[in-house]
C-alpha positions as CSV (number, residue, x, y, z in Angstrom):
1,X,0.0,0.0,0.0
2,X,1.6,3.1,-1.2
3,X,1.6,6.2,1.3
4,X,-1.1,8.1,-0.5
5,X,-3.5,5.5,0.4
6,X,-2.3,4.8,3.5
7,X,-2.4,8.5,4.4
8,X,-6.3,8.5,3.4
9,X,-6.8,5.4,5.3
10,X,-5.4,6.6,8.7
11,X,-7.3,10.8,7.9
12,X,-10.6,8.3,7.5
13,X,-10.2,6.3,10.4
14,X,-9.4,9.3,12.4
15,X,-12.6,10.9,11.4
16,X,-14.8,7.7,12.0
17,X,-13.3,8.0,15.8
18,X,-13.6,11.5,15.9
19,X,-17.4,11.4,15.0
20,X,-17.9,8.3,17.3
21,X,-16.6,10.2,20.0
22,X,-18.9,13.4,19.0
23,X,-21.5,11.2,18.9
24,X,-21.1,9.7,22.3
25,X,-20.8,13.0,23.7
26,X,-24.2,14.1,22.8
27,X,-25.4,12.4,25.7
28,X,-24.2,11.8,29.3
29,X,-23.6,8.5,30.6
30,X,-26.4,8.7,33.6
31,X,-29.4,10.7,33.7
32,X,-30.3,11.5,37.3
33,X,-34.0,13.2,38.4
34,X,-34.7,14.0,42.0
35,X,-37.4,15.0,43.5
36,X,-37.9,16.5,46.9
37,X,-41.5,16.0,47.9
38,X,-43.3,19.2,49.2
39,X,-40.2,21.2,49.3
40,X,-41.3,24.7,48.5
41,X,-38.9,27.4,46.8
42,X,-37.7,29.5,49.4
43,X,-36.2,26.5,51.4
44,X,-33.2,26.7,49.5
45,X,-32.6,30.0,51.3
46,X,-34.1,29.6,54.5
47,X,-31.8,27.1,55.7
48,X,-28.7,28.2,53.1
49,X,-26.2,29.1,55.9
50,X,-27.1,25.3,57.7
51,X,-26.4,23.7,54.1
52,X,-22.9,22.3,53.4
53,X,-21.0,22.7,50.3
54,X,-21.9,19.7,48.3
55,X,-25.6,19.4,48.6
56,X,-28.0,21.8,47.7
57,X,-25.2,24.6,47.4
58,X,-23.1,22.8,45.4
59,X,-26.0,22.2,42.5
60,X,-26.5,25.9,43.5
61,X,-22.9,27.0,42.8
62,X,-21.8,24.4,40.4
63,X,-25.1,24.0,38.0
64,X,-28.0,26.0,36.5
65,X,-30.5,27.4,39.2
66,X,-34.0,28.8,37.5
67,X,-35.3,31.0,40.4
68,X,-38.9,31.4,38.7
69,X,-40.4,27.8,38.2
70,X,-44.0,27.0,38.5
71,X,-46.8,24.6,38.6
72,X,-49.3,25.2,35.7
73,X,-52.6,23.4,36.8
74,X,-54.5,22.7,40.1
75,X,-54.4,20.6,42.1
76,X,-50.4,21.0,43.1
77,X,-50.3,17.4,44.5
78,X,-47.8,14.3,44.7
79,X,-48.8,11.9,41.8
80,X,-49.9,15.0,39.8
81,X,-46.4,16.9,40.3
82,X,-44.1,13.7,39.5
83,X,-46.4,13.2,36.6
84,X,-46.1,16.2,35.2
85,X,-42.3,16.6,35.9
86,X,-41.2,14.0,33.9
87,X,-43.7,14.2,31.1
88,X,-43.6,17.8,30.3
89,X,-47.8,17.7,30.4
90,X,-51.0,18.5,32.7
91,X,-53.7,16.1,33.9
92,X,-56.3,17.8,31.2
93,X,-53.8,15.2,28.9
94,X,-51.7,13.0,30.6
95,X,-54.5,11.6,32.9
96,X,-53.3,12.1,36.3
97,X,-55.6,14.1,37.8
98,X,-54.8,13.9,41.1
99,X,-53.4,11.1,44.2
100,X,-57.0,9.8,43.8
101,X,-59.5,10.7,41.0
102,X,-62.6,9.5,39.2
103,X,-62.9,6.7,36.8
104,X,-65.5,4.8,35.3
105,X,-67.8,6.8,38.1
106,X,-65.8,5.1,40.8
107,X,-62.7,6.4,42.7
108,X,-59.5,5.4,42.4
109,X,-55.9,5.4,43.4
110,X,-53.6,6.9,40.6
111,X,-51.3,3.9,40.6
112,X,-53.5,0.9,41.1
113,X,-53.7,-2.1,38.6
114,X,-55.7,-5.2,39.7
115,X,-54.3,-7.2,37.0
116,X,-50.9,-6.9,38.9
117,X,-49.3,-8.8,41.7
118,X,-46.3,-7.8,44.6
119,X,-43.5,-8.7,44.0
120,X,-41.3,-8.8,47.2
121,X,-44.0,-9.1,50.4
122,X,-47.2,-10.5,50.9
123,X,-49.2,-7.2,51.2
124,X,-51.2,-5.5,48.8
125,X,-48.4,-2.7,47.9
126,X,-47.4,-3.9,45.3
127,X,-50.5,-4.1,43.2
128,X,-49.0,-1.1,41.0
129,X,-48.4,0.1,37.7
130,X,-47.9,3.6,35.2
131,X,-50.9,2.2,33.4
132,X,-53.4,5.1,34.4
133,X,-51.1,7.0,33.1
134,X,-51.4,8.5,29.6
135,X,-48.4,9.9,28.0
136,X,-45.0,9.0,28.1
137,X,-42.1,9.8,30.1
138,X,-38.3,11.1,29.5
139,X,-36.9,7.7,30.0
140,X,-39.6,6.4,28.1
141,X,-38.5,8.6,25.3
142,X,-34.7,7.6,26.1
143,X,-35.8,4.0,25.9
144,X,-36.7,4.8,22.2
145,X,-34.2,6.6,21.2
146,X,-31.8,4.0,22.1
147,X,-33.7,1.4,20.7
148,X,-34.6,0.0,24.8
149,X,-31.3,0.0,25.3
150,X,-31.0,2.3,27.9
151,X,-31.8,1.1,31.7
152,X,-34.4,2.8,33.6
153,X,-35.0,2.6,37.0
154,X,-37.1,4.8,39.8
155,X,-36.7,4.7,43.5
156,X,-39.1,6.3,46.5
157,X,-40.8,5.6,49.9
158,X,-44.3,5.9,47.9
159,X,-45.2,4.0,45.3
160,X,-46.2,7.0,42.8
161,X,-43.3,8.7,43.0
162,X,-41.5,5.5,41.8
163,X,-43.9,4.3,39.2
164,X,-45.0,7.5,37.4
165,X,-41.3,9.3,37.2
166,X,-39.7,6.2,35.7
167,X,-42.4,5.8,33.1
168,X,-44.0,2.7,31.3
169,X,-41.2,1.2,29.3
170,X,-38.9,1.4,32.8
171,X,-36.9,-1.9,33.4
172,X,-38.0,-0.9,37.4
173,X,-39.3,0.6,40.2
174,X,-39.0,0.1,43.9
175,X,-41.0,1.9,46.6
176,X,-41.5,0.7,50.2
177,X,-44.1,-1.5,51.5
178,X,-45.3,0.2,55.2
179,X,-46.5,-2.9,56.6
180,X,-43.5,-4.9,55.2
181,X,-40.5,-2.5,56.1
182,X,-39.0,-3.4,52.4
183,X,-38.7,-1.9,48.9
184,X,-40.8,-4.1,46.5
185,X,-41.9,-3.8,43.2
186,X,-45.1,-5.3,40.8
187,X,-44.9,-8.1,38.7
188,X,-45.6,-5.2,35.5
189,X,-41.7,-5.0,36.3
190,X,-40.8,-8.2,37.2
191,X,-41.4,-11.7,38.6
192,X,-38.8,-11.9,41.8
193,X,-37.2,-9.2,42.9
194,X,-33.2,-9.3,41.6
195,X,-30.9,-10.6,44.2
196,X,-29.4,-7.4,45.4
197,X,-32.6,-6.1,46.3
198,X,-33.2,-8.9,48.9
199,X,-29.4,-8.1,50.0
200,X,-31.0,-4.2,50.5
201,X,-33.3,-5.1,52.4
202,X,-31.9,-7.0,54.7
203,X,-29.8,-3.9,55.5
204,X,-33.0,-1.7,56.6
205,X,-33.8,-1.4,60.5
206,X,-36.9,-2.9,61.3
207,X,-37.7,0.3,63.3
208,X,-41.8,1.6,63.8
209,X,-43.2,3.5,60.9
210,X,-43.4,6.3,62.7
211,X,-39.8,6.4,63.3
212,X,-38.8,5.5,59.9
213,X,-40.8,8.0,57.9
214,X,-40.9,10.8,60.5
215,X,-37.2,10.9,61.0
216,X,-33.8,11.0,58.5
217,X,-33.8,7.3,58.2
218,X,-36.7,7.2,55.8
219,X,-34.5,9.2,53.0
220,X,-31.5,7.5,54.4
221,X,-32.9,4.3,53.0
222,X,-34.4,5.9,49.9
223,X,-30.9,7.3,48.7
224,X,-29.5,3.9,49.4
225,X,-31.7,2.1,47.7
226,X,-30.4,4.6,44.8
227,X,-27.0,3.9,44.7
228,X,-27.6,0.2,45.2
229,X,-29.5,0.1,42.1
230,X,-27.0,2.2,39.9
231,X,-24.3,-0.3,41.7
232,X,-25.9,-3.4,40.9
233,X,-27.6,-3.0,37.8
234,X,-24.0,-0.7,36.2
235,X,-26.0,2.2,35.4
236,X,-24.3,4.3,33.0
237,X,-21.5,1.7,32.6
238,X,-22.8,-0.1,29.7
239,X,-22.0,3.1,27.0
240,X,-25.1,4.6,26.5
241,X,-27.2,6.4,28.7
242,X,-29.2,5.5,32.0
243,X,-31.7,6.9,33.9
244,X,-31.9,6.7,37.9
245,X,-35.1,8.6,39.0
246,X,-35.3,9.3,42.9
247,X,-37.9,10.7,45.2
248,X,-37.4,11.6,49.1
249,X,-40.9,11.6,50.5
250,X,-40.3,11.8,54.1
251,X,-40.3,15.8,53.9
252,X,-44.3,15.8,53.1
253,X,-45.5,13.5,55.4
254,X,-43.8,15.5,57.8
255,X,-44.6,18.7,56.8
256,X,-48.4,17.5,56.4
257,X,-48.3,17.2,60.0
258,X,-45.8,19.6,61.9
259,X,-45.8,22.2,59.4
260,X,-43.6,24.4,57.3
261,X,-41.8,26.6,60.1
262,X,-41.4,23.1,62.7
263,X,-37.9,22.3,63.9
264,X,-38.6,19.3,62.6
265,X,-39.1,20.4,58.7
266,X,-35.5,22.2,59.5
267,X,-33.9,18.7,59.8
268,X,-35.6,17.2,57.2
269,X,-34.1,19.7,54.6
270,X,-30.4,19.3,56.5
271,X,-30.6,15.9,56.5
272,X,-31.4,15.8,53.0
273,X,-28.3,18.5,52.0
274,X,-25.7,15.9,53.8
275,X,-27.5,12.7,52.0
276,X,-27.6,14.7,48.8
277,X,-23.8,15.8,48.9
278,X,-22.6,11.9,50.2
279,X,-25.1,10.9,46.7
280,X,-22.9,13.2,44.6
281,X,-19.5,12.3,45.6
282,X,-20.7,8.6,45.0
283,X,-21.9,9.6,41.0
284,X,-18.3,11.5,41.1
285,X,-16.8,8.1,42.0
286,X,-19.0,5.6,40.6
287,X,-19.8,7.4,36.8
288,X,-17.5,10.3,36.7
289,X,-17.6,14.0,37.5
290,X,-18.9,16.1,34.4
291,X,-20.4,12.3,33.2
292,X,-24.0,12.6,34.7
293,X,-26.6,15.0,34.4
294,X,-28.7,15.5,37.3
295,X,-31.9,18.0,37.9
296,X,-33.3,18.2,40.9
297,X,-37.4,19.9,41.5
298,X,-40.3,19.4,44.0
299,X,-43.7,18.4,43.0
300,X,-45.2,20.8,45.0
301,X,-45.0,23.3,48.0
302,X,-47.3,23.6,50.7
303,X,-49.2,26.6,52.8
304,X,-47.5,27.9,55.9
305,X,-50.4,26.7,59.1
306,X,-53.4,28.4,59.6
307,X,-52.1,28.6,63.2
308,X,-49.0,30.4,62.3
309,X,-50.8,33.0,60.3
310,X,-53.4,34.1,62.3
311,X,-50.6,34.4,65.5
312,X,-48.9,36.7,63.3
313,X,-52.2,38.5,62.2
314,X,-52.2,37.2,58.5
315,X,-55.3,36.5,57.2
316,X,-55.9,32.9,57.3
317,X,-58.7,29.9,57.8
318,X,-60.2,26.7,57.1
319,X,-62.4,24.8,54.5
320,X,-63.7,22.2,56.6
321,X,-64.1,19.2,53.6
322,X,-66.5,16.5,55.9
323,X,-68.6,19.7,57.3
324,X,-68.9,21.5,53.9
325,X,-69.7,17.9,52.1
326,X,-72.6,17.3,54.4
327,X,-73.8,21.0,53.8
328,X,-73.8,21.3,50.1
329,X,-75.9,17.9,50.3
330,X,-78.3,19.1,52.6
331,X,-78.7,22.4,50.6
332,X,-79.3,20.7,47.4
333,X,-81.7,17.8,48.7
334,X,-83.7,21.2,50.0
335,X,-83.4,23.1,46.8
336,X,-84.8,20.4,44.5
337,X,-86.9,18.3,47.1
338,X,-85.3,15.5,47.2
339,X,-83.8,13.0,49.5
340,X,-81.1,11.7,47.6
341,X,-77.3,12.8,47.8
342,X,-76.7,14.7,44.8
343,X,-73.1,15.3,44.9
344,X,-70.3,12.5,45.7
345,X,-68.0,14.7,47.7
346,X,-65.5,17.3,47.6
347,X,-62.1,15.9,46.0
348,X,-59.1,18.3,45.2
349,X,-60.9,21.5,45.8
350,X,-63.9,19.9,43.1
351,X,-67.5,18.9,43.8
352,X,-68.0,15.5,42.3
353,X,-72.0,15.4,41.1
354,X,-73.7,12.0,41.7
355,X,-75.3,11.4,38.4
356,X,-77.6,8.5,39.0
357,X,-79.2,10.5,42.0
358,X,-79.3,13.5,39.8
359,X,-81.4,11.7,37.5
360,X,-83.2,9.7,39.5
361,X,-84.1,13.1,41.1
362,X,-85.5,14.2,37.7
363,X,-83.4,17.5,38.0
364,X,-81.4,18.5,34.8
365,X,-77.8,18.5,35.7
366,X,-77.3,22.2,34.6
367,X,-79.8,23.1,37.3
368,X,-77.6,21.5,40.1
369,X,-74.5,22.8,38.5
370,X,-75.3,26.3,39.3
371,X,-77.1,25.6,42.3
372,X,-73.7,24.6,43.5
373,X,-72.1,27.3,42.3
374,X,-74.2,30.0,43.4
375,X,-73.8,27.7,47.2
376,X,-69.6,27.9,47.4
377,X,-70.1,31.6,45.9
378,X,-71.7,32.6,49.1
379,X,-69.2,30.9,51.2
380,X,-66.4,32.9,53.2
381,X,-63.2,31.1,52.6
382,X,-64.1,30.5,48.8
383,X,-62.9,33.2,46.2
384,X,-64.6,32.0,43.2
385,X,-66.3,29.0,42.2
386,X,-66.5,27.6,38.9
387,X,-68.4,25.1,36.6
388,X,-65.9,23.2,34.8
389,X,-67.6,22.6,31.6
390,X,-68.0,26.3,31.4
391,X,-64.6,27.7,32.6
392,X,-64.6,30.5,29.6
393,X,-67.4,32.0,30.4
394,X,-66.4,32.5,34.5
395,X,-65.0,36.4,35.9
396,X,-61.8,34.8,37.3
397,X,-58.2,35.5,37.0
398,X,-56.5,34.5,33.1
399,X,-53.6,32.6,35.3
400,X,-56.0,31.0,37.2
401,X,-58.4,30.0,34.6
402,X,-55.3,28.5,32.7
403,X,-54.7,25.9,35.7
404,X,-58.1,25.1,36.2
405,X,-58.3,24.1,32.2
406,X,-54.6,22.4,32.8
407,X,-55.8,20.0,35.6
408,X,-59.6,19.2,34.1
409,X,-59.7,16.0,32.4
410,X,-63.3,15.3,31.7
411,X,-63.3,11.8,32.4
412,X,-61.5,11.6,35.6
413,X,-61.8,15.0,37.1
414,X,-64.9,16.6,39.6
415,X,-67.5,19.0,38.3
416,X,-67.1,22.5,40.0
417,X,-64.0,24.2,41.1
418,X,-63.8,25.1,44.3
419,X,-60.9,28.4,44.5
420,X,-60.3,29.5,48.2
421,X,-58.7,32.2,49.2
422,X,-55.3,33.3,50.0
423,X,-54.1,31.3,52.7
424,X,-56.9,28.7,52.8
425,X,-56.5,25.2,52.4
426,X,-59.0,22.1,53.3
427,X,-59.0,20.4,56.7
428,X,-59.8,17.4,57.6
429,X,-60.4,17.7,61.4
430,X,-59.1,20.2,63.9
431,X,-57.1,23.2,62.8
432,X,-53.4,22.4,64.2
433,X,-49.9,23.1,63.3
434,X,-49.9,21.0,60.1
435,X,-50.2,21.5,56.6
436,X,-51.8,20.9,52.9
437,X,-51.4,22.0,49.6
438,X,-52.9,21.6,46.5
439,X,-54.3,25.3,45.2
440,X,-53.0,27.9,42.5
441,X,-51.0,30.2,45.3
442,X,-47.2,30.6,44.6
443,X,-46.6,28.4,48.2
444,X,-48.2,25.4,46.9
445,X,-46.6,26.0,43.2
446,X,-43.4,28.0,43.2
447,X,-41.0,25.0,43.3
448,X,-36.8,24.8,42.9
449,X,-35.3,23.6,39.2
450,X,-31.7,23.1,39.2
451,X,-29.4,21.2,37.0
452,X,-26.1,20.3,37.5
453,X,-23.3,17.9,35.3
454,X,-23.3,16.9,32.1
455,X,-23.8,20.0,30.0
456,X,-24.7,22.2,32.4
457,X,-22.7,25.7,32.5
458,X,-22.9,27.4,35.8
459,X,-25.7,30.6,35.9
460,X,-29.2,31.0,37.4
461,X,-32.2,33.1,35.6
462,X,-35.2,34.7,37.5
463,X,-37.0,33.8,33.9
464,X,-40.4,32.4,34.6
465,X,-40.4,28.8,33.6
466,X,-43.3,26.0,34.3
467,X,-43.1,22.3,35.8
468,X,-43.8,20.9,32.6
469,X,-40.1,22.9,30.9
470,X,-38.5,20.2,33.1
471,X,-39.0,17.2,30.9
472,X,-38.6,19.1,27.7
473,X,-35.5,21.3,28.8
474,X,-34.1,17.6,29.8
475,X,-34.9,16.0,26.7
476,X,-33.4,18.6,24.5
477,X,-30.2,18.4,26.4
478,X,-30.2,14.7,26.0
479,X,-30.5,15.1,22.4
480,X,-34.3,12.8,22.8
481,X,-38.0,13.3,21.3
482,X,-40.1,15.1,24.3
483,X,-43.1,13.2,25.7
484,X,-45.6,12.4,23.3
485,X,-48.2,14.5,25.7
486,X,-45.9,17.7,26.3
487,X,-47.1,20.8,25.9
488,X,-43.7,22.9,27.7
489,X,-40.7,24.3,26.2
490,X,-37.0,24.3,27.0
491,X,-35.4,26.8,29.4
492,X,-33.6,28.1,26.5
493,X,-30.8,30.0,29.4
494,X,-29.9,26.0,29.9
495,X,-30.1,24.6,26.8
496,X,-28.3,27.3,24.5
């Protein structure tokens, strides 16, 4: 072989390499999401100066921080918020109305599937799936873009914060079975859980509930369930990209009950920054610095107590759910004479209408529509009250019209919008030092967004961005098709 040749035949192998190695630098090698549930905004500042340096300050000072992100629908709840986070879509499309919603006229849970078995315990806890779920997910997208290569996995101490985040085509997911003390999964995933979960489990302290989820421990066992899985199953060791997705729970099951200002919610969130920091040295280690991109959000906030407000003379109160139920019944059953129960209950700040009683009433729906209407109008802790079917045509707010339309899908969603105001939220029983979310107000919907890693230049923008520009700002850094139900667009100060 003369040189000439020779000298084209090394300049076109150098190019083949050169463009493989482009090519396998258009994505990372791991794909992390976590999610801190109920973790408003503005506790990335109220406890900065007890943060360390590689937790939440480090994604702070390292990554992309966008200041201005919110949820764009009601209700602002758990299944809805990891929904919509990693599909880049609303419940009006991808189906998730809310932790519980209406199907079929009969209630139920967002992640149930009879037609599925546990896999890991002898409970119930398992009997899981993504099926109610309509759209797709990043990893599902990442799963098709690699032609299912790709591993996906999702990890969290509930079960829909595992299951919807990692999506329908996911190789996994793992939440923990209360009555068990274990992670287990659903035979939609598999039919024995793999070795190293057994091995996991045998690691976790058969404490009480209580002291499990009301404590560190609960994330402690969350975040080492996480890096058992990338461990065991080589995530983002096999040359092309993996997704881990991860959800700490603990912080909204104690919030719901000790509040947003309790010494308790403190510890939560420094617990969390030390766990977070040990997680990152272990992707340094374990993938590579500059190898992984990770993004961390909430899937909601939550209210600051009734309690706390009115000792500090801010206007505050109650919508007493049980009560208010039993009143709008009795009000309607005396309106149109009858003694049938003519709404379902209140679910998600919506009045459900009971169509059979309606009609076996002989009252036209539209009649009880506005009765109810004109009922929650007159009521002191509502601010507007709206018939779904006719949101258009209401005198309310465009931004909160636009969240009503976002989280109505007809078939699984109530009938009438209930809006309180400021500072409002439902209760359940006595008013104490607890919380709840689940309304349009920036506490329940201004959430963080920070990325850090794998593409990520260093910066923060004050740019108003949405929950659902977190799956498509991800999949366009990723180089993958958004969600087949997306409706956001990417935070172009990341992606340019």
């Amino acid at each position: 072989m003369n040189s000439s040749i020779m000298k084209k035949l090394v300049c076109a192998i150098t190019l083949l390499l050169t463009c493989i190695g482009a090519f396998a630098q258009e994505r990372p090698k791991l794909v992390v999401g976590i999610i801190v549930d109920q973790m408003r905004w503005d506790y990335l500042y109220r406890y900065y100066e007890e943060y360390g340096q590689g937790g939440f300050k480090r994604m702070m000072n390292e990554g992309f921080n966008c200041e201005n992100c919110m949820i764009n629908y009601v209700p602002s709840i758990t299944a809805v918020g990891h929904t919509s986070i990693f599909t880049g879509s609303v419940p009006s499309i991808h189906g998730i109305a809310g932790n519980h919603f209406m199907q079929d006229g009969k209630t139920v849970y967002c992640a149930a599937d009879p037609t599925v078995q546990t896999v890991g315990s002898t409970t119930d806890a398992g009997k899981m799936s993504p099926r109610n779920m309509l759209v797709t997910t990043i990893g599902d997208e990442l799963k098709t873009a690699t032609l299912w290569k790709s591993k996906v996995i999702g990890v969290s101490f509930k079960d829909r914060a595992a299951i919807m985040p990692a999506g329908h085509s996911a190789d996994a997911a793992y939440w923990f079975d209360k009555k068990a003390l274990r992670f287990i999964s659903s035979t939609y995933y598999m039919q024995r859980l793999p070795e190293w979960v057994n091995q996991y489990n045998k690691t976790v302290k058969k404490l009480p509930l209580d002291e499990i989820q009301y404590s560190y421990y609960g994330n402690e066992i969350v975040a080492g369930m996480a890096k058992a899985a990338i461990e065991n199953e080589d995530l983002g060791q096999n040359g092309i990209t993996d997704m881990l997705t991860v959800s700490f729970s603990c912080p909204d099951i104690v919030g719901h009950k000790y509040g947003t200002h309790h010494e308790k919610t403190r510890q939560q969130y420094v617990d969390i920054d030390r766990q977070l920091e040990d997680f990152f040295l272990f992707l340094d280690k374990k993938v590579g610095k500059g190898n992984y991109l990770v993004f961390l959000a909430a899937d909601h906030g939550a209210a600051n107590s009734i309690s706390q407000n009115l000792e500090h003379k801010i206007p505050s109160g109650g919508f007493f759910v049980k009560k208010e139920e039993q009143a709008l019944n009795d009000h309607l059953s005396k309106t149109f004479g009858t003694a049938e129960k003519l709404s379902l209950g209140i679910m998600d700040y919506k009045v459900v209408l009971n169509r059979e009683a309606i009609a076996k009433s002989g009252t036209k729906e539209t009649k009880v529509r506005k009765a109810v209407v004109e009922y929650f109008r007159k009521n002191k802790a509502v601010a507007y009250c709206v018939d779904l079917e006719r949101v258009n045509e209401a005198s309310i707010p465009s931004v909160i019209r636009e969240k009503i339309v976002n989280g109505y899908h007809r078939e699984r969603s109530g009938d009438i919008q209930i809006v309180l105001k400021p500072a409002h939220y439902d209760v359940w029983g006595e008013i104490d030092g607890g919380t709840s979310h689940g309304v349009w107000n920036p506490y329940d919907c201004h959430i963080p967004f920070m990325l850090m890693g794998w593409g990520i230049a260093h910066g923060s923008t004050q740019a108003a961005c949405s929950i659902t520009d977190i799956a498509t700002t991800v999949c366009a850094l990723i180089h993958v098709q958004m969600s087949n139900g997306c409706i956001g667009t990417p935070v172009v100060q990341v992606t340019k």
